[in-house]
C-alpha positions, -999 to 999 in steps of 0.1 A, spaced: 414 -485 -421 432 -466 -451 398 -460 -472 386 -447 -436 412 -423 -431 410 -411 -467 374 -409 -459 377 -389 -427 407 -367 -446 376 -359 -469 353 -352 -450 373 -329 -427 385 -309 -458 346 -304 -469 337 -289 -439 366 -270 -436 359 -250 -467 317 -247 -458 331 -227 -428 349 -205 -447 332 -173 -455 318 -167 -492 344 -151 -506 370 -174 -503 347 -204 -516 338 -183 -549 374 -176 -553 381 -210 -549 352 -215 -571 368 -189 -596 406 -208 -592 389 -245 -606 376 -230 -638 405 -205 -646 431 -233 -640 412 -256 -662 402 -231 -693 441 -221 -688 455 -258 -685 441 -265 -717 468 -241 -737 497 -241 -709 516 -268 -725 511 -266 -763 515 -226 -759 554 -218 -769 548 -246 -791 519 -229 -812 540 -196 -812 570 -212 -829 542 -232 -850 535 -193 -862 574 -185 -872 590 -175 -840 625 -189 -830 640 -193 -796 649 -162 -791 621 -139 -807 594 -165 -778 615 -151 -753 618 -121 -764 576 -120 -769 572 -129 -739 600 -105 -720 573 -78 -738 541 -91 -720 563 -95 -685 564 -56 -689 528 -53 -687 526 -74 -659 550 -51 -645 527 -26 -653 499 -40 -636 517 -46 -606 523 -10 -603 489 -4 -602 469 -31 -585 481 -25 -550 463 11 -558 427 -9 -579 427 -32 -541 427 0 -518 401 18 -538 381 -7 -560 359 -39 -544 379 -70 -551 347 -84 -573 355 -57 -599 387 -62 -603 385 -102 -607 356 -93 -638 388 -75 -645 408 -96 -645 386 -123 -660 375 -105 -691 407 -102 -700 422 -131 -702 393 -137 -722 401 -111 -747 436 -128 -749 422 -158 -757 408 -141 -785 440 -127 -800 456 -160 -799 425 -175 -821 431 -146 -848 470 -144 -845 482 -160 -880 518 -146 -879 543 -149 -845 542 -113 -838 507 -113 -836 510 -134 -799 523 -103 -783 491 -84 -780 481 -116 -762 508 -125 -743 508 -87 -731 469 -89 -721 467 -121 -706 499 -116 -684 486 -84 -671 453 -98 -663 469 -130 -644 490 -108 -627 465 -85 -610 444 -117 -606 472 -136 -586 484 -108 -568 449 -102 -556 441 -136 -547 464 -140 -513 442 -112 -502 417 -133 -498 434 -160 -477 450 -136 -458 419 -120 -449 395 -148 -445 415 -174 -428 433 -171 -394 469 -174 -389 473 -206 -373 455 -221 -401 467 -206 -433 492 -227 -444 462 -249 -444 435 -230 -458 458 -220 -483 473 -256 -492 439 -269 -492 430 -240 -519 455 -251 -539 450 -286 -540 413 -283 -550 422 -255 -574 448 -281 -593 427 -305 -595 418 -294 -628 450 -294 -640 449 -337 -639 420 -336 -666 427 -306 -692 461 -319 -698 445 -350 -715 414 -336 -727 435 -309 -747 463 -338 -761 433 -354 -776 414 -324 -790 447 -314 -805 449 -349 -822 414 -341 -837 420 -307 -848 452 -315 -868 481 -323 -843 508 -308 -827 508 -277 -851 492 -245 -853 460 -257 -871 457 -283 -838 467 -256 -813 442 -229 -822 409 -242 -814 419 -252 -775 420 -207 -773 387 -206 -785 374 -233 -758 394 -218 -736 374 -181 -742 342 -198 -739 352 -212 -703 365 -176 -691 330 -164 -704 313 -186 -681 340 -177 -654 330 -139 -656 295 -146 -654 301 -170 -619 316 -140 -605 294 -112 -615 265 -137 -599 283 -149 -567 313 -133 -554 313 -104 -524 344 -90 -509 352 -103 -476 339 -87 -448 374 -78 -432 384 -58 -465 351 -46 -465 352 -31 -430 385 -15 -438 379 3 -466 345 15 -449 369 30 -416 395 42 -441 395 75 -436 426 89 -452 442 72 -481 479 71 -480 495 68 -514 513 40 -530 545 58 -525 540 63 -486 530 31 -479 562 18 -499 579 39 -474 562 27 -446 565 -11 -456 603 -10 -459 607 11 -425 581 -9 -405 586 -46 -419 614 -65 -415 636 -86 -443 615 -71 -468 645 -66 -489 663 -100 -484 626 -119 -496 624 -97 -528 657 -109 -536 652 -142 -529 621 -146 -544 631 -134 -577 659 -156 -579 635 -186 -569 614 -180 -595 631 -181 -623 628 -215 -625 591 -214 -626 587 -189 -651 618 -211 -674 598 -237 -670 566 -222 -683 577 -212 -713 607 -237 -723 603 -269 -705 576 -279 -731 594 -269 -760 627 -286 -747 606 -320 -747 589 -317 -780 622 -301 -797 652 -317 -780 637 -352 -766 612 -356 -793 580 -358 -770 545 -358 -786 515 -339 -781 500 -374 -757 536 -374 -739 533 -337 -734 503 -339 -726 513 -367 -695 539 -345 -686 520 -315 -680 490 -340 -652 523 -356 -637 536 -321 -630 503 -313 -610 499 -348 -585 526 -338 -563 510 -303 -553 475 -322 -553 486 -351 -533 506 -336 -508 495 -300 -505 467 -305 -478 491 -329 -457 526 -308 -462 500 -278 -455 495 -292 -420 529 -299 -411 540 -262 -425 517 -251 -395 536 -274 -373 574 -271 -385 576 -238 -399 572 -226 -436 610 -223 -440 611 -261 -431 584 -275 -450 603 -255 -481 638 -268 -472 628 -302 -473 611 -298 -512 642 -281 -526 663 -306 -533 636 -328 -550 631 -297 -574 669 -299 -582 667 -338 -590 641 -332 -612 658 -304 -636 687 -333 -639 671 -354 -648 648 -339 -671 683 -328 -693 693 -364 -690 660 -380 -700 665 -408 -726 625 -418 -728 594 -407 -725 587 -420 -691 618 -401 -677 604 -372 -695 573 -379 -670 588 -387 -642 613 -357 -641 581 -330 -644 562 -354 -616 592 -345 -598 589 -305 -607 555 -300 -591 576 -296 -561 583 -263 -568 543 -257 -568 542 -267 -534 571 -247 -529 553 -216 -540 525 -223 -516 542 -216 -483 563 -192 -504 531 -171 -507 520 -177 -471 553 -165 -459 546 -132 -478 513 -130 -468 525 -129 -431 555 -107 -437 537 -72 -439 506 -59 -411 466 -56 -430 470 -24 -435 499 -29 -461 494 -63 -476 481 -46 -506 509 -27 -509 535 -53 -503 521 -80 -529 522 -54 -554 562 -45 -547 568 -82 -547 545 -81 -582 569 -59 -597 598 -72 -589 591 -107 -600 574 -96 -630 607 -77 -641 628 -108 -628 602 -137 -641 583 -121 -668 608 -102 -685 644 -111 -680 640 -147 -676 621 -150 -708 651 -129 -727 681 -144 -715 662 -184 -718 657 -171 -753 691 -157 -760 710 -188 -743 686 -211 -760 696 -199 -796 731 -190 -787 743 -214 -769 717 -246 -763 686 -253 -750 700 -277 -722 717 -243 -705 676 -229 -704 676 -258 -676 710 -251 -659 699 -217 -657 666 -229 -636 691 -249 -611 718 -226 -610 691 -200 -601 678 -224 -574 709 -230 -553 721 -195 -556 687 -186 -539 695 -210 -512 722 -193 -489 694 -159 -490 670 -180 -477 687 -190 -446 687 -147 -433 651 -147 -434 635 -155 -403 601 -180 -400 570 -163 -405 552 -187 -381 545 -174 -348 552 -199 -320 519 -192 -304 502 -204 -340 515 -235 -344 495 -261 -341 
């Protein structure tokens, strides 16, 4: 009876997506090869950079640099969605993070990374903050917690395979040093290649964005609609602080989490490796099922009841005395993936059509300049100044303090859309 519910789980999900119109398939399409090409460096990435020379504080402070052209391109994507076809600006986007790639091949010195980091932050902000455009236009309401779950979970997929692959190419190329590091960049630009070409071939705007940009008949600036957005939309200004107090931690753990197991708990490049696939079975398991009862429940609910798992993890990654606690505790982290799903579908559903553009890009700028920029710096600074086990405290402190915000915004879920 199990293997026949898995089977009719499956089959639901396939024909849920062949319904879907074509651009959100492509882009789903375009999510399974980015994540994988990208997987492959994730984990071994502030590794390689102190590899070059860098210390705590000068990774940080590298990557504080590239969070300011992500902030950069969160200025100006909102204005690329309203006037450019979304295709374009995912070849964008695409291209390059393939350049980046490129740069981190040639970089033989630490300083060299920041070209890279700058270029492939940019490019993976405009991509993600174009992306829930797509959901929000193609699927309908009582269904996009859903839709958007369901994208996720196919898109991580990914993420369960290049962990391991790229722990056993490093041990071929030389280990967990820079000579080992390098040559997962230059797989990693031959996959983007192929991920640009996909695109250019398959991809068309959906037809809702479509349709408005054809009946647009006056363009209101970036600045008006701003103006609009926080006059017209409610608790706009409670979820930007809240959301760049929640993701700290996922930015924290991005860069240092890694590094804090292969520095601090001794961890090697196959434990890392582990780490980085357990992190990613928690969103993939549960993402299509806690997608369906976030339609039910409510977002806020369906988030309330992940939190605290989040927190248990960060303990007891700092108190990890082996490798399988080491696992166990970034199993346990994927939670705050699945957290950032119904986060994103709550944004999505904050704002009206017309200013969904707009409002990802405000958000984009505020968590770039929270979570690309001064989370990097002060991880940095605490990690060399004081320790690295306050880089952790920092990602729970920053998670409970978000807590009490969370409770003054209202549920996005309409009580005529649930399910």
């Amino acid at each position: 009876m199990q293997c026949l519910s898995v089977g009719s789980l499956l089959n639901r999900s396939f024909k849920y997506l062949l319904k879907q119109e074509r651009a959100f398939k492509v882009n789903l399409a375009r999510n399974v090869s980015q994540n994988f090409f990208l997987t492959t460096t994730q984990q071994y990435q502030s590794i390689f950079i102190v590899a070059l020379g860098a210390k705590a504080i000068q990774l940080g402070f590298g990557n504080a640099i590239a969070g300011i052209a992500s902030v950069g391109a969160a200025l100006f994507v909102g204005w690329l969605s309203s006037r450019y076809k979304i295709k374009s600006i995912f070849m964008l986007g695409v291209a390059l993070i393939a350049v980046g790639s490129l740069f981190f091949v040639t970089a033989i010195d630490w300083w060299m990374v920041i070209p890279a980091l700058a270029v492939m932050t940019f490019a993976l902000r405009v991509t993600s903050t174009i992306c829930p455009t797509i959901c929000g236009s193609c699927l309908r309401s009582h269904e996009r917690a859903t839709g958007m779950a369901l994208c996720d979970l196919v898109s991580a997929l990914p993420r369960l395979a290049a962990p391991v692959i790229a722990a056993y190419l490093v041990t071929i190329f030389g280990g967990l040093n820079a000579q080992g590091i390098r040559p997962l960049y230059l797989v990693q630009f031959t996959g983007l290649c192929l991920t640009f070409v996909m695109i250019w071939k398959l991809f068309r705007d959906p037809q809702e964005m479509t349709l408005a940009r054809a009946k647009r008949t006056e363009e209101a600036s970036f600045i008006q609609n701003m103006r609009r957005l926080f006059s017209e939309t409610n608790h706009v200004k409670s979820w930007i602080a809240y959301a760049s107090l929640v993701g700290m931690p996922l930015y924290l753990s991005g860069i240092y989490w890694a590094l804090f197991a292969a520095q601090v708990k001794g961890a090697d490049q196959y434990v890392i490796g582990q780490m980085t696939m357990a992190m990613w079975v928690i969103p993939i398991a549960f993402s299509f099922p806690m997608g369906k009862l976030a339609d039910v429940i409510g977002r806020k609910r369906a988030i309330y009841l992940l939190t605290p798992l989040s927190l248990v993890s960060m303990f007891l990654f700092i108190y990890a005395r082996s490798s399988a606690e080491l696992i166990i505790s970034t199993f346990l982290l994927g939670t705050i993936m699945l957290i950032s799903v119904f986060q994103t579908t709550m944004m999505t559903e904050m704002a009206p059509p017309q200013l969904l553009g707009t409002w990802l890009s405000v958000l984009a700028i505020f968590d770039g300049v929270v979570g690309l920029v001064i989370a990097p710096a002060i991880g940095g600074l605490i990690w060399d100044v004081i320790s690295p086990i306050h880089v952790i405290s920092l990602m729970i402190g920053t998670t409970i303090a978000a807590i009490p915000l969370f409770l003054f915004i209202p549920e996005t879920l309409r009580k005529q859309d649930r399910q």
